[in-house]
N, CA, C and O atoms as CSV, one atom per row, in Angstrom:
chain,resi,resn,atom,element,x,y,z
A,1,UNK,N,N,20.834,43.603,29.553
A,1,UNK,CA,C,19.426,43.513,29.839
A,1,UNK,C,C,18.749,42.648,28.784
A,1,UNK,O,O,19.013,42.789,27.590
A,2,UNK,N,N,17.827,41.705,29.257
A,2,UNK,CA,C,17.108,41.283,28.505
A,2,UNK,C,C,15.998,41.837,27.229
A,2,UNK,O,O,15.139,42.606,27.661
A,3,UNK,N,N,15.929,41.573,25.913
A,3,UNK,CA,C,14.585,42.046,25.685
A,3,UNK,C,C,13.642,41.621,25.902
A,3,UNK,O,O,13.627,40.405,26.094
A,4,UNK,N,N,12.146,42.506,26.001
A,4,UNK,CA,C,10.833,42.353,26.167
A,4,UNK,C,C,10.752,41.862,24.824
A,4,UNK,O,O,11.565,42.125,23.937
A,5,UNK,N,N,9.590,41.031,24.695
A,5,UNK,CA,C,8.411,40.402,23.482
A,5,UNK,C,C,8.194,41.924,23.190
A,5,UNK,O,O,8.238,42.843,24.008
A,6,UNK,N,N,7.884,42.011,21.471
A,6,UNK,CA,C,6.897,43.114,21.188
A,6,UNK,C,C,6.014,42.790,21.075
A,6,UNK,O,O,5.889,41.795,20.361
A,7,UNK,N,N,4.750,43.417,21.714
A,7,UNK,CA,C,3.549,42.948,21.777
A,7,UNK,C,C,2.917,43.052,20.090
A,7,UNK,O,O,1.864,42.484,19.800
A,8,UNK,N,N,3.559,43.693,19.265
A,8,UNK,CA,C,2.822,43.830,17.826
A,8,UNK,C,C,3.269,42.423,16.680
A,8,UNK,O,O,3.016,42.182,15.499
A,9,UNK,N,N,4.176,41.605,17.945
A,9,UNK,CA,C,4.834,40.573,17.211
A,9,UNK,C,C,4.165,39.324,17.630
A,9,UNK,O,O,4.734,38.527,18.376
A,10,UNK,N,N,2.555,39.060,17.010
A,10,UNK,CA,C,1.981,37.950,17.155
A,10,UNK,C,C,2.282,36.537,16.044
A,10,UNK,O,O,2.121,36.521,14.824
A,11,UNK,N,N,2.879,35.150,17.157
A,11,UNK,CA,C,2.744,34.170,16.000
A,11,UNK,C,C,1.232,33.747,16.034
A,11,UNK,O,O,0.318,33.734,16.860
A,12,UNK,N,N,1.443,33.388,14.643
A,12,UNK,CA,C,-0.335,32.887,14.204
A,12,UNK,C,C,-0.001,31.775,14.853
A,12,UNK,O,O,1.139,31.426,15.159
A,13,UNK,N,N,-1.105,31.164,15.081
A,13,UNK,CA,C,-1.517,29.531,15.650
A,13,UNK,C,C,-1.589,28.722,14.719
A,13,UNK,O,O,-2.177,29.018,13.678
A,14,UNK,N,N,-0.789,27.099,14.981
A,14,UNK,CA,C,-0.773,26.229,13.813
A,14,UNK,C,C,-2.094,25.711,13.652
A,14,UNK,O,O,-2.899,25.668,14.583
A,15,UNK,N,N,-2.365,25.271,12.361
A,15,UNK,CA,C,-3.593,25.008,11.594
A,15,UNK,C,C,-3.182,23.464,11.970
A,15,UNK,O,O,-2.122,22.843,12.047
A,16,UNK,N,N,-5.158,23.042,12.245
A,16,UNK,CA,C,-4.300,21.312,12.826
A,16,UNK,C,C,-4.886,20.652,12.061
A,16,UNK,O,O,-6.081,20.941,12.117
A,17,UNK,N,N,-4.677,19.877,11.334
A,17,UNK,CA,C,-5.430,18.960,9.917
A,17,UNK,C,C,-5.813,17.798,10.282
A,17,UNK,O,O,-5.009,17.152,10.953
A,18,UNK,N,N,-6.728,17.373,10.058
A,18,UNK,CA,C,-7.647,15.855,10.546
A,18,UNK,C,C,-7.758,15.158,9.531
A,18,UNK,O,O,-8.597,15.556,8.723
A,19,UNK,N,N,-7.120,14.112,9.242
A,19,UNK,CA,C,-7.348,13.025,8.241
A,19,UNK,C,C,-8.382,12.390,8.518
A,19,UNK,O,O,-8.553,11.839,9.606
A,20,UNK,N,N,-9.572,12.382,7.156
A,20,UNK,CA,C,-10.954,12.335,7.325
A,20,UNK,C,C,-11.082,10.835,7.489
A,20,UNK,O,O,-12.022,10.341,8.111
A,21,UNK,N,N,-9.734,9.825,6.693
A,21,UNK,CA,C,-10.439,8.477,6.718
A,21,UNK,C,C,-10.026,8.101,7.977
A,21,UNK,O,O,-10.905,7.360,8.416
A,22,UNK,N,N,-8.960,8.255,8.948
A,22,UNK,CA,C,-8.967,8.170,10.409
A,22,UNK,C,C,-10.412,8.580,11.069
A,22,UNK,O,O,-10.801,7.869,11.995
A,23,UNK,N,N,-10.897,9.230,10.823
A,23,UNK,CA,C,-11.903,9.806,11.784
A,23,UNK,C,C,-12.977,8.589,11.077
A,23,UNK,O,O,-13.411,7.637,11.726
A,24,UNK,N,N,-13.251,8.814,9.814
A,24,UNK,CA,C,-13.982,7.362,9.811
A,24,UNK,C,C,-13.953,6.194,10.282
A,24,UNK,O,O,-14.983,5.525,10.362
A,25,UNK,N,N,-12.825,5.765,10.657
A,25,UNK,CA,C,-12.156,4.424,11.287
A,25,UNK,C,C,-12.681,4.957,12.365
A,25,UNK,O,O,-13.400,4.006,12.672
A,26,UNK,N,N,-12.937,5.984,13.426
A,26,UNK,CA,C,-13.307,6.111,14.651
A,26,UNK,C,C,-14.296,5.764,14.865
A,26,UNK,O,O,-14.608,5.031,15.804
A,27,UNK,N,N,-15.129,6.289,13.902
A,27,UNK,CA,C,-16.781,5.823,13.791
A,27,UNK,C,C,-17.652,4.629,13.514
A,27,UNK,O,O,-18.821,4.311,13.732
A,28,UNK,N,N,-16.350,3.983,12.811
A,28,UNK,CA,C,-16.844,2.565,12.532
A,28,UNK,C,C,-16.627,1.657,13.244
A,28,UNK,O,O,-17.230,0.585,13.228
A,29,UNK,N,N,-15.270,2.128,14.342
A,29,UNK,CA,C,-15.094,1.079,14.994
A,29,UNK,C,C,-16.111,1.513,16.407
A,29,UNK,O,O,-16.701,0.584,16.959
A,30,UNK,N,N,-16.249,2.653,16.845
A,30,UNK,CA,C,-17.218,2.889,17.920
A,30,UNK,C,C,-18.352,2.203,17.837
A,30,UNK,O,O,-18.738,1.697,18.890
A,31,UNK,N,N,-19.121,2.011,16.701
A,31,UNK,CA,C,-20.070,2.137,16.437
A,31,UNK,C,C,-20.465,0.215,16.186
A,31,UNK,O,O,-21.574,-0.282,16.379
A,32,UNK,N,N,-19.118,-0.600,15.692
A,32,UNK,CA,C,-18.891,-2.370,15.750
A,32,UNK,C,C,-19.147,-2.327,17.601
A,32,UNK,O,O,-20.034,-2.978,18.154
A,33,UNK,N,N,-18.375,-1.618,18.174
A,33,UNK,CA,C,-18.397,-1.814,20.085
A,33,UNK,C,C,-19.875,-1.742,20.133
A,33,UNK,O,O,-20.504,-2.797,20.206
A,34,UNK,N,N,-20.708,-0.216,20.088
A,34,UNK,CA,C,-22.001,-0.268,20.387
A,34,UNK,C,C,-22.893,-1.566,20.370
A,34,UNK,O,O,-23.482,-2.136,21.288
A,35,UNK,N,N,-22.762,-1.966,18.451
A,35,UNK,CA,C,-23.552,-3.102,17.975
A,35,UNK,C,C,-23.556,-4.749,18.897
A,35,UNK,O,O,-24.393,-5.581,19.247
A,36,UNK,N,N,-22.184,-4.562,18.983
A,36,UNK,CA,C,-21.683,-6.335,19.051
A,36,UNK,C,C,-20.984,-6.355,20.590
A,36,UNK,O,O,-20.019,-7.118,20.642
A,37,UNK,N,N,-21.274,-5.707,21.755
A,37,UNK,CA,C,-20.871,-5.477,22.442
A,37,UNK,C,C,-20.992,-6.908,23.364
A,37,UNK,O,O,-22.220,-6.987,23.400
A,38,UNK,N,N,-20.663,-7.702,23.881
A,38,UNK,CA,C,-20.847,-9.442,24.403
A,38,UNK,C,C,-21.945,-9.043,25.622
A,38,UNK,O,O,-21.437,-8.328,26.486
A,39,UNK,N,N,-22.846,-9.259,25.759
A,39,UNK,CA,C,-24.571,-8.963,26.572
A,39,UNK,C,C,-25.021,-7.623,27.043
A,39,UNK,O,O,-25.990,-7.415,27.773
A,40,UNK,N,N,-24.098,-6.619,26.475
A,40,UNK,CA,C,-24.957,-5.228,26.150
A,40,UNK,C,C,-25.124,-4.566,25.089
A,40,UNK,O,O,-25.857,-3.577,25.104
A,41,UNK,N,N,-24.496,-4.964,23.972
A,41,UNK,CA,C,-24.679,-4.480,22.739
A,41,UNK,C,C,-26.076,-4.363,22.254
A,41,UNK,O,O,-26.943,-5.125,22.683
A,42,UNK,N,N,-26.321,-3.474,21.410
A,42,UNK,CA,C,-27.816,-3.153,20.510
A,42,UNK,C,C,-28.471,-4.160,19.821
A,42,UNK,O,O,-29.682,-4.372,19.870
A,43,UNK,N,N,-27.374,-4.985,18.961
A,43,UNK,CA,C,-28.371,-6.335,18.593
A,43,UNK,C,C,-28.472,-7.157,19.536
A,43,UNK,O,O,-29.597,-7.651,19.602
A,44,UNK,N,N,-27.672,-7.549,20.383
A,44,UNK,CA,C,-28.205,-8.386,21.443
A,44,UNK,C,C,-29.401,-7.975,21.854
A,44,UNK,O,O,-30.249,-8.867,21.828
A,45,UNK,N,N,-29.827,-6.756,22.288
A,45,UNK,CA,C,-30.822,-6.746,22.826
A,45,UNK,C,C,-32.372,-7.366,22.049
A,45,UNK,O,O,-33.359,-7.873,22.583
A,46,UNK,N,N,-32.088,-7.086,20.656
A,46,UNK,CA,C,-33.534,-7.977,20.034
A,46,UNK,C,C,-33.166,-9.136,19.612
A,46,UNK,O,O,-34.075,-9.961,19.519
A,47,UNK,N,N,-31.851,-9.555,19.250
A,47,UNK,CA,C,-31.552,-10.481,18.393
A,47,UNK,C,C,-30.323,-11.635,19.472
A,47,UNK,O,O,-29.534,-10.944,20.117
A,48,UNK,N,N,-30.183,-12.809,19.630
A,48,UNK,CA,C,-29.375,-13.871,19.894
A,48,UNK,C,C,-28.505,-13.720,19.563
A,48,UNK,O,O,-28.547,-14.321,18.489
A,49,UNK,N,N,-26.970,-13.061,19.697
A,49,UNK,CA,C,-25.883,-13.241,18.982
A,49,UNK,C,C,-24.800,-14.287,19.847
A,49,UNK,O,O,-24.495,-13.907,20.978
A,50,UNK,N,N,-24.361,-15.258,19.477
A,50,UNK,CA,C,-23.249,-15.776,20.370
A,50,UNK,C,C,-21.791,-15.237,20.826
A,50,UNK,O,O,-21.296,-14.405,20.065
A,51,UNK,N,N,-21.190,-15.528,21.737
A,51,UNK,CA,C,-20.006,-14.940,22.031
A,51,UNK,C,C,-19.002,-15.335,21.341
A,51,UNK,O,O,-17.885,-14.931,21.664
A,52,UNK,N,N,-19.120,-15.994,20.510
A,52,UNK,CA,C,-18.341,-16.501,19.501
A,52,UNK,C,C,-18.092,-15.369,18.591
A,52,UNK,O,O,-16.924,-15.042,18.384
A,53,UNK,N,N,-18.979,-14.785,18.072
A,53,UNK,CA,C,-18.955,-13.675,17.337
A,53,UNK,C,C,-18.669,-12.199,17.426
A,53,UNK,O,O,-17.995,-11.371,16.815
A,54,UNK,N,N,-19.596,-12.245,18.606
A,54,UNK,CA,C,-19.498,-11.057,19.671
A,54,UNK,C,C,-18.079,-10.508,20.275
A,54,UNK,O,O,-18.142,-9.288,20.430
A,55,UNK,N,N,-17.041,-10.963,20.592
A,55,UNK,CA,C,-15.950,-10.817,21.228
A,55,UNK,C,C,-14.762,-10.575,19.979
A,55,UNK,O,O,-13.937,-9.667,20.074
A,56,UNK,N,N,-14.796,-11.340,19.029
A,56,UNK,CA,C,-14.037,-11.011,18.110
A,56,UNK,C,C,-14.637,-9.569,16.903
A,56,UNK,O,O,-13.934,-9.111,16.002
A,57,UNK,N,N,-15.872,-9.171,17.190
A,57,UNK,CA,C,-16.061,-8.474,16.689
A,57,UNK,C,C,-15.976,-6.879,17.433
A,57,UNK,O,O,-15.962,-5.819,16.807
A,58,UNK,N,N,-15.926,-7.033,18.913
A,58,UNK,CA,C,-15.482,-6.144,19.819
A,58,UNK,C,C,-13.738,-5.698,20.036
A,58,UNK,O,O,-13.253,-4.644,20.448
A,59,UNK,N,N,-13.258,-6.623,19.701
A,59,UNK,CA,C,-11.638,-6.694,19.581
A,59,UNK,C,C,-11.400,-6.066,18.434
A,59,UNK,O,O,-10.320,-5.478,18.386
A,60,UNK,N,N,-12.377,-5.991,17.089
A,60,UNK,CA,C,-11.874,-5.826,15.769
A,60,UNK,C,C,-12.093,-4.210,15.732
A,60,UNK,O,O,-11.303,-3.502,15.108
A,61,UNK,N,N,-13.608,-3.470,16.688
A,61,UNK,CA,C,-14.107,-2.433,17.006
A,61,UNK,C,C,-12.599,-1.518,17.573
A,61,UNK,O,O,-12.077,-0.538,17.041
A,62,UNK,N,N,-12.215,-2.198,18.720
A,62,UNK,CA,C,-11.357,-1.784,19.916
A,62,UNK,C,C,-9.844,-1.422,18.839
A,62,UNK,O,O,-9.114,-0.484,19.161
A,63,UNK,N,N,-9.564,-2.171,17.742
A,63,UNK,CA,C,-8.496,-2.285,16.817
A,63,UNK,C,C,-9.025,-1.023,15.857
A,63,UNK,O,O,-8.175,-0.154,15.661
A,64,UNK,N,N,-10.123,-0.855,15.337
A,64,UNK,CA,C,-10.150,0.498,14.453
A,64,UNK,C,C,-10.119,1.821,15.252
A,64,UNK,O,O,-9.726,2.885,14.772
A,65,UNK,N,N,-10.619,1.638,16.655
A,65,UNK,CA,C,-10.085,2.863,17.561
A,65,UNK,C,C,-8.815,3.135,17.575
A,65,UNK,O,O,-8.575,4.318,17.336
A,66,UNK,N,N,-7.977,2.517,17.754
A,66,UNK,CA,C,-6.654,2.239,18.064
A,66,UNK,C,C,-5.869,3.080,16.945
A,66,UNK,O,O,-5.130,4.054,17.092
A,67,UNK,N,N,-6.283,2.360,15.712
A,67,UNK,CA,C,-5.492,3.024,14.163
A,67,UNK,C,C,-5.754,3.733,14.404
A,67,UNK,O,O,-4.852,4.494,14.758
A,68,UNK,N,N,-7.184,4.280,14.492
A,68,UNK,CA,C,-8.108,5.928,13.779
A,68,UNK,C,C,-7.461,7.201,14.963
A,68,UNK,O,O,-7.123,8.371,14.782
A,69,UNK,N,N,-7.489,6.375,16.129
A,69,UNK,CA,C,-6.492,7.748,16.751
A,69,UNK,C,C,-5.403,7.683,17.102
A,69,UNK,O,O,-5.076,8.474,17.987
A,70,UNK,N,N,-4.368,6.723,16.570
A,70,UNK,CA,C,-3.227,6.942,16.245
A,70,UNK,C,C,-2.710,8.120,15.272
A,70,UNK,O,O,-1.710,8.758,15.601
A,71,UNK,N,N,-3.212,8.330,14.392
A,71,UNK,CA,C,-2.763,9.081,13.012
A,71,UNK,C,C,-3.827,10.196,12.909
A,71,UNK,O,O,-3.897,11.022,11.999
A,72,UNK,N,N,-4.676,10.092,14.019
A,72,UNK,CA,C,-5.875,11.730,13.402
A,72,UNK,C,C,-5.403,12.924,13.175
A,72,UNK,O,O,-6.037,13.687,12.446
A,73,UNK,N,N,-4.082,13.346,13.814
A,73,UNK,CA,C,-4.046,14.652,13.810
A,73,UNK,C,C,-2.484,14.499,13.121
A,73,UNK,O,O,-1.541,13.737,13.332
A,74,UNK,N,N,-2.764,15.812,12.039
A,74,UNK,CA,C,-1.196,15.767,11.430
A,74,UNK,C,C,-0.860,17.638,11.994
A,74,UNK,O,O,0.232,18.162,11.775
């Protein structure tokens, strides 16, 4: 016969650790997308930015997402 689980035999739950400068990289790069976004971004809206700038600075945004949640959770 098989044994039953004892019910007085609880495993604790693993503790999940967040590496803080990943999560910064999340924020900074979210936050390059918001700004520099190529004709919806936030400075565009008051300010002229060219797509020259705009696109490589959305790629560079899209690249700190990438790291920052690669490695967030240990």
């Amino acid at each position: 016969m098989g044994q039953a689980n004892n019910p007085g035999k609880k495993s604790k739950p693993q503790q999940v650790k967040v590496n803080i400068l990943r999560l910064l990289l999340i924020l900074v790069g979210a936050n390059i997308i918001m700004l520099c976004a190529p004709n919806i971004g936030m400075l565009n809206s008051f300010l002229y930015i060219p797509d020259i700038y705009t696109w490589p600075a959305s790629m560079g945004g899209m690249a700190l997402l990438f790291v920052g949640f690669r490695g967030l959770y240990k």
